[in-house]
C-alpha positions as YAML, in Angstrom:
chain: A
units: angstrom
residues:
- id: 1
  name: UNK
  ca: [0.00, 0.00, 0.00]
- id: 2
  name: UNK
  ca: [1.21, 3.51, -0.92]
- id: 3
  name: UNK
  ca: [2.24, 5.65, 2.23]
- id: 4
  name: UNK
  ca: [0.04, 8.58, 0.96]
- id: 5
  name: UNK
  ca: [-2.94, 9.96, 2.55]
- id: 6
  name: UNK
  ca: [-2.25, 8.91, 6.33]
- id: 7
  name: UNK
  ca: [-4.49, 9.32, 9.11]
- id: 8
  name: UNK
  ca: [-3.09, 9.54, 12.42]
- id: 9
  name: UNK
  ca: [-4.39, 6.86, 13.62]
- id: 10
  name: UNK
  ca: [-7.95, 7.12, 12.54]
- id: 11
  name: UNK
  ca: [-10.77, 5.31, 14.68]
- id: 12
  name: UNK
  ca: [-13.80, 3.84, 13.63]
- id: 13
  name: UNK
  ca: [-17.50, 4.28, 15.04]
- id: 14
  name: UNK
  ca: [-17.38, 1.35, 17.30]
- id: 15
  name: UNK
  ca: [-17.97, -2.44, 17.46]
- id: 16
  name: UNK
  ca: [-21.38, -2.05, 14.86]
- id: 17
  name: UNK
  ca: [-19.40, 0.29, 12.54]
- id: 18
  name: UNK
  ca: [-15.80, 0.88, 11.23]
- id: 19
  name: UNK
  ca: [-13.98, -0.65, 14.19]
- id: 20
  name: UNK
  ca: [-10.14, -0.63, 13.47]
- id: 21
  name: UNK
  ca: [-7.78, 1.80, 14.42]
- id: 22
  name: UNK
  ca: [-5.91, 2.63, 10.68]
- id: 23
  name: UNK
  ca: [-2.78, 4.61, 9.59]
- id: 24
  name: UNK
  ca: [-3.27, 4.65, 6.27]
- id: 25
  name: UNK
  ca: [-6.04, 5.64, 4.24]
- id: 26
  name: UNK
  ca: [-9.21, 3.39, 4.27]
- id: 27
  name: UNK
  ca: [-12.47, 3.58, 2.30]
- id: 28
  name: UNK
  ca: [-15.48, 2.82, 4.71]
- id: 29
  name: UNK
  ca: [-18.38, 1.10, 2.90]
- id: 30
  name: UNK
  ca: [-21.61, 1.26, 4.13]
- id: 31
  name: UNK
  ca: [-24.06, -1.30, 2.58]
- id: 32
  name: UNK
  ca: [-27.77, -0.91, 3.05]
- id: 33
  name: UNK
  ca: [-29.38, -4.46, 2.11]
- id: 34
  name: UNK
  ca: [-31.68, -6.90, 3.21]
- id: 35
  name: UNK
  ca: [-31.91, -11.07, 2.76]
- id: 36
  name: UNK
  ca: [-35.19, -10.72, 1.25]
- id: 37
  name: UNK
  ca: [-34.49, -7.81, -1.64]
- id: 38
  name: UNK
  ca: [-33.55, -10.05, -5.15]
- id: 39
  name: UNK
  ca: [-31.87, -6.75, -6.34]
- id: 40
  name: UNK
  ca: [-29.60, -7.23, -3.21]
- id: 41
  name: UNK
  ca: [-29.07, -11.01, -3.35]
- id: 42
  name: UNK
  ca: [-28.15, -10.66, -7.49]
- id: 43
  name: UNK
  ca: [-25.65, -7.66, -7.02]
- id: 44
  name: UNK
  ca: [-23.31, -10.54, -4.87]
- id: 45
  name: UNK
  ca: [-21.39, -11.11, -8.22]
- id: 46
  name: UNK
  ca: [-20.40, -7.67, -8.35]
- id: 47
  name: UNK
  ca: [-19.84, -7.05, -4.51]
- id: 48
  name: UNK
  ca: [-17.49, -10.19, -4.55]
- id: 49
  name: UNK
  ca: [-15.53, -8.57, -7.01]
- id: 50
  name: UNK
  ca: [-15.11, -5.99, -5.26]
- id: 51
  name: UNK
  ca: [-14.44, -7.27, -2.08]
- id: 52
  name: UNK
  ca: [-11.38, -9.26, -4.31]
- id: 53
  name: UNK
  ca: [-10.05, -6.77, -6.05]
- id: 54
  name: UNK
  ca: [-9.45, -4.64, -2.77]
- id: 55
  name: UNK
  ca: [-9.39, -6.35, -0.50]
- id: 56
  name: UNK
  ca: [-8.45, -4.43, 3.07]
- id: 57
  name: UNK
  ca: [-8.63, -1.52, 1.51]
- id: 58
  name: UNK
  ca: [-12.05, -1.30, 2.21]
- id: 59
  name: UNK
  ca: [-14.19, -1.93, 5.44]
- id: 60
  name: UNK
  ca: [-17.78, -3.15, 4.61]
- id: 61
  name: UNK
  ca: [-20.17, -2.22, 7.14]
- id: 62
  name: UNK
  ca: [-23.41, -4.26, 6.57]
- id: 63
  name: UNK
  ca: [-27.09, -2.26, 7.62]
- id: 64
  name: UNK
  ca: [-30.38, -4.09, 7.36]
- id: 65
  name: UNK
  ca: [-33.19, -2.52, 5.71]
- id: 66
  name: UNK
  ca: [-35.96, -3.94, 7.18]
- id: 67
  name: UNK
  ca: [-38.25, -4.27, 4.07]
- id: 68
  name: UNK
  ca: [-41.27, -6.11, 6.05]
- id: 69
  name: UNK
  ca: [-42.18, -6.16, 10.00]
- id: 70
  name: UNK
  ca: [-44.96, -8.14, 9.25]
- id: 71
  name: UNK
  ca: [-46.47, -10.72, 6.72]
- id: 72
  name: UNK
  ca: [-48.65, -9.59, 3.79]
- id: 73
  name: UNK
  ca: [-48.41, -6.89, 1.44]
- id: 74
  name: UNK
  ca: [-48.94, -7.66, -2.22]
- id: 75
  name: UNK
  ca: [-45.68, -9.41, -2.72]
- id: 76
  name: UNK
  ca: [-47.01, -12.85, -2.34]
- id: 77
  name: UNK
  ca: [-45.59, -16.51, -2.15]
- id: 78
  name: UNK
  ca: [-46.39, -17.24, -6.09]
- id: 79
  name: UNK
  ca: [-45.16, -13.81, -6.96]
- id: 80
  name: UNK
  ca: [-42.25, -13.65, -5.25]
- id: 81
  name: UNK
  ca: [-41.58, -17.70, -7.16]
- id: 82
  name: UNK
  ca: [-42.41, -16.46, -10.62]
- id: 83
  name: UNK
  ca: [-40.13, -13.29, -10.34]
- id: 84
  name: UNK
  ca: [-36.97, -15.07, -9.62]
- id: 85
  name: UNK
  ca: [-37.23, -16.75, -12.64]
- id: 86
  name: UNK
  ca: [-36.20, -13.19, -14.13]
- id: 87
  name: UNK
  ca: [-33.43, -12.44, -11.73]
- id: 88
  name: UNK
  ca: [-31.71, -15.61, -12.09]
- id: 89
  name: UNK
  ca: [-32.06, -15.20, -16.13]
- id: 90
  name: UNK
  ca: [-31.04, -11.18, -16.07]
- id: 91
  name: UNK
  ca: [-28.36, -11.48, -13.13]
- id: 92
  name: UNK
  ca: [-27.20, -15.60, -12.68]
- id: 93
  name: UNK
  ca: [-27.24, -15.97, -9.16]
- id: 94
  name: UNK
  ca: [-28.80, -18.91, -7.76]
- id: 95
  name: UNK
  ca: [-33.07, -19.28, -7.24]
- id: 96
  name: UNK
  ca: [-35.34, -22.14, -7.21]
- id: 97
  name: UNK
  ca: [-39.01, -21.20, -8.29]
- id: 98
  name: UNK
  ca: [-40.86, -22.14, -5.32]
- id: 99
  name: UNK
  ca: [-43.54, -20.59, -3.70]
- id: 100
  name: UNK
  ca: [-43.26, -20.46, 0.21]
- id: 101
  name: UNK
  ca: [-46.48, -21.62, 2.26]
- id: 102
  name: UNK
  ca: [-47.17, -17.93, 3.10]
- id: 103
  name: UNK
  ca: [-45.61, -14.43, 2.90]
- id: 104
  name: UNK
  ca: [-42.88, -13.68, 6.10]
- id: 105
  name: UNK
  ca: [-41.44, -10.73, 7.02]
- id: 106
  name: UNK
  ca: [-37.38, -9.93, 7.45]
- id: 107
  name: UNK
  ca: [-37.04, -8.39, 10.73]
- id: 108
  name: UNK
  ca: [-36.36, -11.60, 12.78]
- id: 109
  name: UNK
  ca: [-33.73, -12.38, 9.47]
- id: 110
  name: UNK
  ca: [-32.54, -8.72, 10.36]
- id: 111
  name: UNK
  ca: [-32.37, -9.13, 13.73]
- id: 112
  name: UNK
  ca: [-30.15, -12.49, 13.16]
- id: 113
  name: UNK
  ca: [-27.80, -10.23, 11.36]
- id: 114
  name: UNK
  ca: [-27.41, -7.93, 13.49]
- id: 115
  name: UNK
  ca: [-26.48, -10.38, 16.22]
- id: 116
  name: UNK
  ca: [-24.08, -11.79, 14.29]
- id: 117
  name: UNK
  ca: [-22.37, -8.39, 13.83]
- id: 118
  name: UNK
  ca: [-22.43, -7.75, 17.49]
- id: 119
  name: UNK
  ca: [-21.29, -11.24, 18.80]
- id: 120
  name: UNK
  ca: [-19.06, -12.18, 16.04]
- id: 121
  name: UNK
  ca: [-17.82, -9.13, 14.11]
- id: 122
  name: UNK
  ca: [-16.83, -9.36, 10.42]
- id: 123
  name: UNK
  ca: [-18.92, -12.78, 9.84]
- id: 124
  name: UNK
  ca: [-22.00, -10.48, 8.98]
- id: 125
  name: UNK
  ca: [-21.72, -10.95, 5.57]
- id: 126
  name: UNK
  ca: [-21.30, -14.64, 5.45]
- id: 127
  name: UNK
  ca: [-24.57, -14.67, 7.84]
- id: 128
  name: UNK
  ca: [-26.18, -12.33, 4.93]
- id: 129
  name: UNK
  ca: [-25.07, -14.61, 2.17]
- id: 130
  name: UNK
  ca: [-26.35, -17.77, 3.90]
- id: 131
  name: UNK
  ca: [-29.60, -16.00, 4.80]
- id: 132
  name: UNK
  ca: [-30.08, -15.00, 1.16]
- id: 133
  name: UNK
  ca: [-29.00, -18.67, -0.29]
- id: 134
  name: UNK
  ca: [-31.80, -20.22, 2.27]
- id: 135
  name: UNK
  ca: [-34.47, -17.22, 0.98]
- id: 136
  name: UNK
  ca: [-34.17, -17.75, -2.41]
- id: 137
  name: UNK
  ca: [-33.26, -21.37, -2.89]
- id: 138
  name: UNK
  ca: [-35.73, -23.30, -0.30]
- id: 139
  name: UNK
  ca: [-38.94, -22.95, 0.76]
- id: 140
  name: UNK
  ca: [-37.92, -22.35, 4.32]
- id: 141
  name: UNK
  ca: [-39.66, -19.91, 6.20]
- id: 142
  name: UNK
  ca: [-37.32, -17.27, 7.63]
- id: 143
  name: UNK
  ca: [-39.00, -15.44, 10.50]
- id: 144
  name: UNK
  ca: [-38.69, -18.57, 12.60]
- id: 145
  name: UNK
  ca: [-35.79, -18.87, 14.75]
- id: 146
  name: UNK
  ca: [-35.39, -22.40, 14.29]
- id: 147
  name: UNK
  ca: [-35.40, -21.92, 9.91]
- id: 148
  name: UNK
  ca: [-32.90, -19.13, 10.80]
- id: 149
  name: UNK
  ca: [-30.78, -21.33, 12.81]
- id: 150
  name: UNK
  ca: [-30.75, -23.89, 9.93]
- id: 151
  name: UNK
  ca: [-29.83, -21.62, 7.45]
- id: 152
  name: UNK
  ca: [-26.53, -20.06, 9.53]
- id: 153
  name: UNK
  ca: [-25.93, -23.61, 9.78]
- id: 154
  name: UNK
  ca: [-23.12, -23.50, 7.45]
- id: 155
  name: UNK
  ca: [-21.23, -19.81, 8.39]
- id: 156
  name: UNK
  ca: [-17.75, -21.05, 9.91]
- id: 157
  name: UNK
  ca: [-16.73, -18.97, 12.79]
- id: 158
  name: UNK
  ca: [-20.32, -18.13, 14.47]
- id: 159
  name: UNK
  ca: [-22.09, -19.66, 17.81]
- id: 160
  name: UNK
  ca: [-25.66, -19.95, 16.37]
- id: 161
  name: UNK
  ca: [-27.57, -20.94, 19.52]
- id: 162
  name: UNK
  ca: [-25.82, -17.75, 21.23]
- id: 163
  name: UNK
  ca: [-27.28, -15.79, 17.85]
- id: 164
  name: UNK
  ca: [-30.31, -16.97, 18.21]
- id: 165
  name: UNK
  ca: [-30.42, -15.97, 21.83]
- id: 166
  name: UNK
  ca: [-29.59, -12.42, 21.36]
- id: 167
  name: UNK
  ca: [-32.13, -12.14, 18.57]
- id: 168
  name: UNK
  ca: [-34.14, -9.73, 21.59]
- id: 169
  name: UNK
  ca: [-31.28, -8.33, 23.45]
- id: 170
  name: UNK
  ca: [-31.35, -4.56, 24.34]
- id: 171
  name: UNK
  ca: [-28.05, -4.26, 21.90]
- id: 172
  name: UNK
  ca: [-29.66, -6.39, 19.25]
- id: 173
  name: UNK
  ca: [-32.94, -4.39, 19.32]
- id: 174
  name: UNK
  ca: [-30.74, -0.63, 19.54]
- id: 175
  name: UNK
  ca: [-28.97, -2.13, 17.11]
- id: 176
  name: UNK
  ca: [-31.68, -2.72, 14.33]
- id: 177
  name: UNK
  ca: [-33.76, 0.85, 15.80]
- id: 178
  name: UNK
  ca: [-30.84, 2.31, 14.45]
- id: 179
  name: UNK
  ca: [-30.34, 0.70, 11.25]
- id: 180
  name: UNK
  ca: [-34.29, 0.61, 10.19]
- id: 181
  name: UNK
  ca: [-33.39, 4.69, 10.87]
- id: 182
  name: UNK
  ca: [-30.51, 5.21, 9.11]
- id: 183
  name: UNK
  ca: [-31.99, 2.78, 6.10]
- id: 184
  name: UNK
  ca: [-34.94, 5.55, 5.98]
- id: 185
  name: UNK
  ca: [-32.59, 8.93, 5.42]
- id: 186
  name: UNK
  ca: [-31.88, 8.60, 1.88]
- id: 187
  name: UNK
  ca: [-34.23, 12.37, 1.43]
- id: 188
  name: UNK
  ca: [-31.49, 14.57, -1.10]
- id: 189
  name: UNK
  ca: [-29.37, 11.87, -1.40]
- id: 190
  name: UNK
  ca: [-27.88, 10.60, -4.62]
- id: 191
  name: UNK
  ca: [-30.21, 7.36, -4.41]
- id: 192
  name: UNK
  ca: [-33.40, 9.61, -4.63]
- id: 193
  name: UNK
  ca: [-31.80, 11.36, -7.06]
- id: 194
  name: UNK
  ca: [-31.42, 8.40, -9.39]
- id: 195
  name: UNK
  ca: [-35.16, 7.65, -8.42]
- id: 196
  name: UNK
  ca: [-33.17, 4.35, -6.93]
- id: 197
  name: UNK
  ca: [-35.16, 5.05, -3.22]
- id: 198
  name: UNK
  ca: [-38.26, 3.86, -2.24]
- id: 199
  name: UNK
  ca: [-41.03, 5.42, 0.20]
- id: 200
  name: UNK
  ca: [-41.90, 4.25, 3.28]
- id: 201
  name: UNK
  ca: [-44.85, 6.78, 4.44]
- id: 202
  name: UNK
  ca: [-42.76, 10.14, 4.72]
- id: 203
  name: UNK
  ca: [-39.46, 8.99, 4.34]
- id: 204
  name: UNK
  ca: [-37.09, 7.73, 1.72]
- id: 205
  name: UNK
  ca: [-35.43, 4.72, 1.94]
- id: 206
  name: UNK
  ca: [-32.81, 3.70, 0.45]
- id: 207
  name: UNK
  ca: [-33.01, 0.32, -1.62]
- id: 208
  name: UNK
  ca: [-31.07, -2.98, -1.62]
- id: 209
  name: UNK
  ca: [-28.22, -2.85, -2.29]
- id: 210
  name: UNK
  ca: [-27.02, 0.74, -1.59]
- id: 211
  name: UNK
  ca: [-23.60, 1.53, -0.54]
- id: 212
  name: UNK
  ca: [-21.99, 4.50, 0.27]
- id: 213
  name: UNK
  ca: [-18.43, 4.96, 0.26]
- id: 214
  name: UNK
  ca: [-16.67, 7.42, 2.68]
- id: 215
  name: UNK
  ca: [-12.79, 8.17, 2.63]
- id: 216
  name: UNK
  ca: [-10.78, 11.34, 4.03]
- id: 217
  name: UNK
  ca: [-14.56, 13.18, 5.05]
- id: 218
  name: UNK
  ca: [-15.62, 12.38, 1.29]
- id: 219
  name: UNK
  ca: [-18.16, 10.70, 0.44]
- id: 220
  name: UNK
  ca: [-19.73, 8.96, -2.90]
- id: 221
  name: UNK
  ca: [-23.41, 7.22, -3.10]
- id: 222
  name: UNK
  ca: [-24.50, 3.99, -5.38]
- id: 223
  name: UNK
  ca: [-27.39, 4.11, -4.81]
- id: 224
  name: UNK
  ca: [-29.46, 0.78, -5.63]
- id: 225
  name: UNK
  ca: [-29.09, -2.03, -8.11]
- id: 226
  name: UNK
  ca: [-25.61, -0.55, -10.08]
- id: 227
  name: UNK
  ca: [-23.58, -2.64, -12.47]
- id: 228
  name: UNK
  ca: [-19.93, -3.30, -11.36]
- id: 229
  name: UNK
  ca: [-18.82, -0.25, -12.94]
- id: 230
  name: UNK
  ca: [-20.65, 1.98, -11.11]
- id: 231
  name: UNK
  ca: [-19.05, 1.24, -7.81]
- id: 232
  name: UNK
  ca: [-15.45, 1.22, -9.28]
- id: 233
  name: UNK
  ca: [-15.66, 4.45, -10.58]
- id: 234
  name: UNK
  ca: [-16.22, 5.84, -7.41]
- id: 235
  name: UNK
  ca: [-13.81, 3.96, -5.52]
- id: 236
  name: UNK
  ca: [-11.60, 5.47, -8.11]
- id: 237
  name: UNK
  ca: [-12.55, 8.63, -7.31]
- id: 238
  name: UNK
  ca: [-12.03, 8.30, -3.78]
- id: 239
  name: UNK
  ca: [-8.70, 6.98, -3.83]
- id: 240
  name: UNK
  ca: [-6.19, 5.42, -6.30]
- id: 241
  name: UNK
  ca: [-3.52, 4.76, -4.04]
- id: 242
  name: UNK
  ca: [-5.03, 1.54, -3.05]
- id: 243
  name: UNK
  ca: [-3.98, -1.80, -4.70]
- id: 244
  name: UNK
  ca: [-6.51, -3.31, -7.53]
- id: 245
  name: UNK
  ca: [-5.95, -6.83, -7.78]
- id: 246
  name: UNK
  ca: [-6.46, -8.54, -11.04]
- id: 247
  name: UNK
  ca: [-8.84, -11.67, -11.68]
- id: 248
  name: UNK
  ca: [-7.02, -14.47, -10.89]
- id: 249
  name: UNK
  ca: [-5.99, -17.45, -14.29]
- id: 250
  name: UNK
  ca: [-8.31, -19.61, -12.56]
- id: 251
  name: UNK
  ca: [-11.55, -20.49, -9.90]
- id: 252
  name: UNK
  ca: [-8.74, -21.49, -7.42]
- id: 253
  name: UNK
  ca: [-7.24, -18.63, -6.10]
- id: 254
  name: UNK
  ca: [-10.48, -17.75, -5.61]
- id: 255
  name: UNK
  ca: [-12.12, -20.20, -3.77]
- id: 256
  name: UNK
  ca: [-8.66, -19.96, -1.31]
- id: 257
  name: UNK
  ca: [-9.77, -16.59, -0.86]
- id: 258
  name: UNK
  ca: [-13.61, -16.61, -0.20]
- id: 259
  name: UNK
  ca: [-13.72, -19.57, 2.21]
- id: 260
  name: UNK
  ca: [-17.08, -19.41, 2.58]
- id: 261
  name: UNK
  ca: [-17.83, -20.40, -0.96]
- id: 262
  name: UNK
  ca: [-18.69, -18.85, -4.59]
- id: 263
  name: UNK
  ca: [-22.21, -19.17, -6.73]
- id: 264
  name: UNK
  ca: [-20.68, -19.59, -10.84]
- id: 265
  name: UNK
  ca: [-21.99, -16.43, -11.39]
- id: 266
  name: UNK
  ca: [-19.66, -15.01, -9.22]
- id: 267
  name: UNK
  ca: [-16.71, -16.87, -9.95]
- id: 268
  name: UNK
  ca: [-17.48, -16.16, -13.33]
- id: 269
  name: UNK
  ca: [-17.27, -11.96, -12.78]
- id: 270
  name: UNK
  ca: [-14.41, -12.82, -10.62]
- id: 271
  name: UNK
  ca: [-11.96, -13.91, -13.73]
- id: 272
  name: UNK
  ca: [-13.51, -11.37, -15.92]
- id: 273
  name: UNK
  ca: [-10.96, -9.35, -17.01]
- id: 274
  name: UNK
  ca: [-11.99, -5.17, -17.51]
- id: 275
  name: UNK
  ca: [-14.69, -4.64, -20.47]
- id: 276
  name: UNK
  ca: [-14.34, -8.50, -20.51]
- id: 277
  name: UNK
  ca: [-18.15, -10.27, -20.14]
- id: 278
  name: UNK
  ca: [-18.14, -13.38, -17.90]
- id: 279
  name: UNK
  ca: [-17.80, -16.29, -19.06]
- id: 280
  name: UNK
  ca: [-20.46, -18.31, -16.97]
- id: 281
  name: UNK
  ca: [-19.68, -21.22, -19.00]
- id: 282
  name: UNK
  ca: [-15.97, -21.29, -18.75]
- id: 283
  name: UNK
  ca: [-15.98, -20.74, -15.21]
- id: 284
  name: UNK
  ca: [-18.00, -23.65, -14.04]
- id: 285
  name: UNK
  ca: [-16.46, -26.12, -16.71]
- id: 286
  name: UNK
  ca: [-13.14, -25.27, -14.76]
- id: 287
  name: UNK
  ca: [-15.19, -25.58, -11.24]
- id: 288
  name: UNK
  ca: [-16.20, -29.17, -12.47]
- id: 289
  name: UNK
  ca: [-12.47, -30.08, -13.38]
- id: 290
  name: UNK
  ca: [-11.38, -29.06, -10.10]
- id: 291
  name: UNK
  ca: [-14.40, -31.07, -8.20]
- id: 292
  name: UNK
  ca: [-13.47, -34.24, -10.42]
- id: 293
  name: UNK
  ca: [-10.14, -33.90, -9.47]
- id: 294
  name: UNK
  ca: [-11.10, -33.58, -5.63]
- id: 295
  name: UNK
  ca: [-10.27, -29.91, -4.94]
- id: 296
  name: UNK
  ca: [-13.47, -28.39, -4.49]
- id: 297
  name: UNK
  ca: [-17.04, -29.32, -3.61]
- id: 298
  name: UNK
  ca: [-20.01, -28.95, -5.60]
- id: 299
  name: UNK
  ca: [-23.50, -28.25, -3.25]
- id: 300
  name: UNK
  ca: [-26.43, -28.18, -5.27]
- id: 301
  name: UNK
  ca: [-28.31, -24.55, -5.06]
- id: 302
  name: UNK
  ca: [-31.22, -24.33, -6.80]
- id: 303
  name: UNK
  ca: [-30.52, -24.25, -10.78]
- id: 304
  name: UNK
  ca: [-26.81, -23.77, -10.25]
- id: 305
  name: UNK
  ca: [-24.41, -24.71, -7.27]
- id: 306
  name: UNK
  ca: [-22.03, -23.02, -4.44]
- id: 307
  name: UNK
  ca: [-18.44, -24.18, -4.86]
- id: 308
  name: UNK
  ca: [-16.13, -24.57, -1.83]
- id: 309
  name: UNK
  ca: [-12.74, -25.69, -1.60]
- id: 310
  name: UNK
  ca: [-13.14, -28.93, -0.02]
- id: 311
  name: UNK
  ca: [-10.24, -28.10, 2.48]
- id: 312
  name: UNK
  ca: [-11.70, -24.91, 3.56]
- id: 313
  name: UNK
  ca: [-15.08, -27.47, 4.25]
- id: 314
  name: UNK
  ca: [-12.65, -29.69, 6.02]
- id: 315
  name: UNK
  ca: [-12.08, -27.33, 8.66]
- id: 316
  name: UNK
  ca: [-15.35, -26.20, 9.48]
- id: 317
  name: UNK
  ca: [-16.97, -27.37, 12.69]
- id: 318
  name: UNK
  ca: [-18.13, -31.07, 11.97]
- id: 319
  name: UNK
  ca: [-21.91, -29.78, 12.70]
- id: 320
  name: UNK
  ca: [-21.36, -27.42, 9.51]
- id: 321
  name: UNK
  ca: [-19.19, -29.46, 7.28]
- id: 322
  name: UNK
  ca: [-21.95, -30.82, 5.71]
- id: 323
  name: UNK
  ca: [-25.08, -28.48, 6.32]
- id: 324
  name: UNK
  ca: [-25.22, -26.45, 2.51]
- id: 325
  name: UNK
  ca: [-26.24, -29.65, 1.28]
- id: 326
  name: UNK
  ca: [-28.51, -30.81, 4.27]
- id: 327
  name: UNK
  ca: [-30.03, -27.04, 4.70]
- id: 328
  name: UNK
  ca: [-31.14, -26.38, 1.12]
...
């Protein structure tokens, strides 16, 4: 990393926010999302990229959106099944097109998250991504704490009965107070700008996924469902000092990095090189060599599959080692 643009040992907002103590120039991410948003679950590809190609150089911090407190709404079960046919076509992630037995909210799914930020910082995002896999590729139903357990199931590196448990804490419930809050200031913002925001009575809220990045009291807004590009060209206005890593020859590398496991899709944008599209198809014929050959393992996901390397699985916690395949 280049020495310029130091802080003096800058400190973040605290265990739910930007938490390390940094001497060099950081860019802070804030991502608004929420397991239940499709727009938030299909952006993954791009945010994995991302997350690759700079690695420490940015701190995600993950906010929940809370789109529903309680069941109902227009959105229902056989809605909700026929439109994922569309996301998985447009965007490639993962979905299975099956109704649930009945609409469910996402505030117990938010709450879940927000535990796991508290009690286990950093893992949020591999508690997001499981949470999303188990909404959109089963017909569990999510605002039970025993479906949510199942789903974190897999996340290395989390307690799940202690999760569970703080699901109604006083930190838990400040905690998600503050993020419904913050997820309903988007008023001015770039977001509403773009017409990207929603309305939630009086206020504007911002929509999955929405990130803002901060660096050196700047700040840039992406507001909503962006392609790739969108977010690197403000990153690249915030700082180029940072290091952009290139896509890798092959899934590998990959897979040695994100040990919590890859959808093709995203392995696919991963070795896309720049103004390069992905190859979705030479991607996972190089994920199947490399399962035939024993490397990495292949767990069914609805249409498609999440790829692990198989000694990253290995070292899981024996009641996880198995549980993509037995959860979904």
């Amino acid at each position: 990393m280049p020495p310029a643009g130091l802080y003096n040992g800058r400190t973040g907002h605290g265990r739910r926010g930007f938490s390390t103590v940094y001497s060099r120039l950081v860019i802070f991410a804030t991502l608004f999302n929420d397991p239940a948003c499709p727009w938030g679950y299909s952006a993954n590809p791009a945010l994995s990229v991302l997350r690759w190609r700079y690695r420490d150089a940015i701190e995600w911090r993950l906010r929940v959106i809370v789109l529903r407190e309680e069941p109902g709404g227009d959105f229902t079960p056989a809605r909700q099944a026929r439109s994922s046919r569309y996301f998985r076509d447009r965007c490639g992630m993962p979905f299975a097109a099956a109704p649930k037995e009945r609409p469910i909210p996402t505030a117990r799914a938010c709450r879940a998250l927000l535990a796991t930020a508290l009690l286990h910082p950093g893992r949020e995002i591999a508690a997001m991504r499981a949470l999303q896999f188990a909404w959109f590729n089963s017909t569990e139903l999510l605002d039970g704490d025993e479906a949510i357990g199942h789903a974190l199931e897999p996340v290395a590196g989390i307690d799940v009965p202690a999760v569970l448990a703080a699901l109604d804490s006083d930190d838990v419930t400040a905690a998600y107070a503050a993020d419904k809050a913050a997820a309903r200031s988007g008023a001015g913002g770039a977001t509403d700008f773009q017409g990207k925001a929603a309305r939630d009575g009086d206020r504007v809220r911002y929509t999955a996924p929405s990130v803002i990045f901060e660096c050196d009291g700047r700040s840039l807004e992406v507001g909503g469902f962006q392609p790739l590009e969108a977010y690197d060209v403000a990153i690249a206005n915030l700082d180029r000092s940072i290091e952009r890593h290139l896509p890798p020859d092959g899934p590998l590398p990959l897979l040695e990095y994100f040990t919590d496991g890859l959808a093709t899709q995203e392995v696919a944008a991963l070795l896309a090189g720049n103004l390069v599209e992905p190859d979705r198809a030479g991607a996972e014929d190089a994920l199947i060599d490399l399962a035939a050959a024993g490397v990495v393992v292949r767990h069914p996901l609805g249409g498609d599959a999440l790829w692990l390397l198989k000694e990253a699985q290995e070292r899981r916690e024996p009641a996880s080692a198995g549980a993509y395949a037995a959860a979904l």
